[in-house]
N, C-alpha and C positions, 0 to 999 in steps of 0.2 A: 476260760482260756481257749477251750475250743471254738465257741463263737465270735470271741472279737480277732485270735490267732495273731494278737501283737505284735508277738518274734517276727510275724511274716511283713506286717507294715509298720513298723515303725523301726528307722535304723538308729533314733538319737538313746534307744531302751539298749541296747553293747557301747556305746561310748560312756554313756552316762552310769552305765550298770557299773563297767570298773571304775570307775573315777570314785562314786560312793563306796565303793568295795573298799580302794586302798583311802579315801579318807575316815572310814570306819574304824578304822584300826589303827589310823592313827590319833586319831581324835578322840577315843575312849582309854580312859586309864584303867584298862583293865586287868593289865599285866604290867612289868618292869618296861620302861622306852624299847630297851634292845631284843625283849621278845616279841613287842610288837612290829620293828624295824622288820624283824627276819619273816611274820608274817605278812605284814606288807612286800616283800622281795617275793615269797611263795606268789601273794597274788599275783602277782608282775609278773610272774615266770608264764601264768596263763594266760594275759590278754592277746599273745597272734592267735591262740586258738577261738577266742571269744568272737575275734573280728573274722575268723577263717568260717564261725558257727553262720556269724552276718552276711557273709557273700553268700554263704549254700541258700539261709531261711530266707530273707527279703527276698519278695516277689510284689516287683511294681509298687511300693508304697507311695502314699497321697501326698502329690505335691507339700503341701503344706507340712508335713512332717519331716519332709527331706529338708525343707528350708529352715527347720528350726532346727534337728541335728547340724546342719552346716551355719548355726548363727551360734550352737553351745560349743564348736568343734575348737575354737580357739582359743577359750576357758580350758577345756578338759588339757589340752597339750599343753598350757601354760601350767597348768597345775604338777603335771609331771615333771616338768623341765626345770621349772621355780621353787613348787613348794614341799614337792619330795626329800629332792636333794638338800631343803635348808632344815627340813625335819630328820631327816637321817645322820645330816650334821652334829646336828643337837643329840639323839640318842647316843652317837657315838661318841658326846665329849659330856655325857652326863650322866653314863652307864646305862 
């Protein structure tokens, strides 16, 4: 970690971080739907700070990594906007 310092070049490793975070949890039957619902909402409750950790760490990341976090970037928002809300749905009308 200290010699390749990831956090510091690559920005698609905070998009993508929460994006698996909240399909983690919903995607494993680990718990009842609605407790996972709610930990899913926790994690959501942290990503401005995720993305506030990304402005401080990135320093000048290589071209090419900027360009693939901005080629995953309209995946990750469609997955919040799409398939949260149809999954949260379902926990709430299945218990």
């Amino acid at each position: 970690m200290e010699v390749l310092r990831t956090w510091e070049k690559n920005p698609d490793l905070y998009a993508t971080g929460v994006t698996s975070s909240v399909f983690t949890v919903m995607e494993r039957p680990y718990a009842p739907a609605n407790t996972r619902l709610r930990a899913a909402i926790e994690r959501e409750k942290k990503i401005p700070a995720v993305f506030e950790d990304a402005r401080k760490n990135l320093k000048n990341p290589p071209k090419v990594y900027t360009e693939i976090a901005l080629q995953q970037i309209d995946g990750d928002i469609s997955f919040f906007q799409n398939d949260v809300p149809s999954a949260s749905l379902f926990c709430w009308s299945n218990g």
